[in-house]
C-alpha positions in Angstrom: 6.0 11.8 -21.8 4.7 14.0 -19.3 1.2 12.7 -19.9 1.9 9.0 -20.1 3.5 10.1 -16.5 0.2 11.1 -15.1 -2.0 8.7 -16.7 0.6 6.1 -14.7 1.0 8.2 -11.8 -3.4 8.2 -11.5 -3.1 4.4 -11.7 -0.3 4.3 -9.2 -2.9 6.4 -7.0 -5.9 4.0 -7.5 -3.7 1.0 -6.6 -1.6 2.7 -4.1 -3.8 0.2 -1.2 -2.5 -3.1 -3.2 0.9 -4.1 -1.4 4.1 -4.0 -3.1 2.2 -2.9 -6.7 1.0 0.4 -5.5 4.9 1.3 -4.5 6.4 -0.3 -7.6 3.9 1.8 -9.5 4.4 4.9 -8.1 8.1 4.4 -8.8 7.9 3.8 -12.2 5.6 6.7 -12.3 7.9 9.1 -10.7 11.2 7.4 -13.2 8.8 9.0 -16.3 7.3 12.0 -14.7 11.0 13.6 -13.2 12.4 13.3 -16.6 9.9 14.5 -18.4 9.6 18.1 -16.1 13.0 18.6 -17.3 12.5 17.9 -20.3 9.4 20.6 -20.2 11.6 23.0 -18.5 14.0 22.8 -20.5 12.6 22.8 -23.8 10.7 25.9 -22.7 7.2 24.0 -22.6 4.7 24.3 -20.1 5.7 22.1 -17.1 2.3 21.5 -15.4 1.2 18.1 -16.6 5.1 16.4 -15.5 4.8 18.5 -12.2 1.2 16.8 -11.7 2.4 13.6 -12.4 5.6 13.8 -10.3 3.4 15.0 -7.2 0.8 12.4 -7.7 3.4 9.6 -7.9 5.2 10.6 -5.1 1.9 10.5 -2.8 1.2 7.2 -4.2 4.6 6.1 -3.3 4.5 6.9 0.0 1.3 5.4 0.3 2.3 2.0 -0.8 4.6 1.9 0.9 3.1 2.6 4.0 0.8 0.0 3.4 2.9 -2.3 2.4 4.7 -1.7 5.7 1.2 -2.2 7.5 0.5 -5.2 5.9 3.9 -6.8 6.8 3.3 -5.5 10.6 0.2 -7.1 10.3 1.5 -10.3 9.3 4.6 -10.7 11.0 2.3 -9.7 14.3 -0.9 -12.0 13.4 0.4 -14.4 11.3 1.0 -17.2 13.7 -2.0 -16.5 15.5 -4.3 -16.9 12.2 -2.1 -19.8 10.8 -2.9 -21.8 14.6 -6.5 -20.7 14.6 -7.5 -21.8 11.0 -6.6 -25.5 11.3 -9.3 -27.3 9.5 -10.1 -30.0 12.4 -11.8 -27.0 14.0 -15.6 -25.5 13.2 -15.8 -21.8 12.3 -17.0 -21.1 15.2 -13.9 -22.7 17.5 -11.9 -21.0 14.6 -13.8 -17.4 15.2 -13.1 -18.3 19.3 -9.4 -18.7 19.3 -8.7 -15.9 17.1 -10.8 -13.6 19.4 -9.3 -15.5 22.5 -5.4 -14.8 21.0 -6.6 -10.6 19.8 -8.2 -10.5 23.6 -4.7 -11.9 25.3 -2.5 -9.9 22.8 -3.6 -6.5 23.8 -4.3 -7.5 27.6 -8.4 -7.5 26.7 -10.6 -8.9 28.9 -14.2 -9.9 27.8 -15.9 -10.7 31.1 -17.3 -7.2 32.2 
């Protein structure tokens, strides 16, 4: 058990970055890894592998969801503006200008020097 933990817990790691999967991951990294340390300790077996796994999975966790946080901030802050800029009557380039006009107003920028 311990090992299927950390060979989950590694793949949890890798996709920590993916939104929502990395988390989910993680967790059912961590819901293999915690039993199977007790199971180690208790059955008198070397607990390093479940330990491994259960502090790999946890970093993953909190790194999903931390991302996944940032990516919703992201959203919920830039969604409307990208949704407005990308209409497709406009060029790229008038697409490329509102998006930099709406960042530049956002956080009080302003290009001219």
């Amino acid at each position: 058990m311990a090992i299927a933990a950390i060979i989950i817990a590694i793949i949890a790691l890798i996709i920590c970055w993916v939104p929502f999967a990395g988390a989910f991951v993680a967790l059912i990294a961590l819901g293999i890894s915690i039993p199977a340390w007790v199971t180690s300790k208790s059955g008198g077996r070397p607990a390093g592998v479940a330990i491994a796994a259960t502090v790999i999975s946890a970093l993953a966790f909190l790194a999903g969801v931390l991302i996944t946080i940032l990516v919703i901030w992201v959203w919920d802050e830039f969604g409307d503006d990208i949704r407005d800029c990308t209409s497709s009557t406009m060029t790229q380039e008038q697409q490329d200008q509102c998006l930099e006009d709406r960042i530049n107003d956002r956080f009080g920028i302003d290009p001219t020097p």
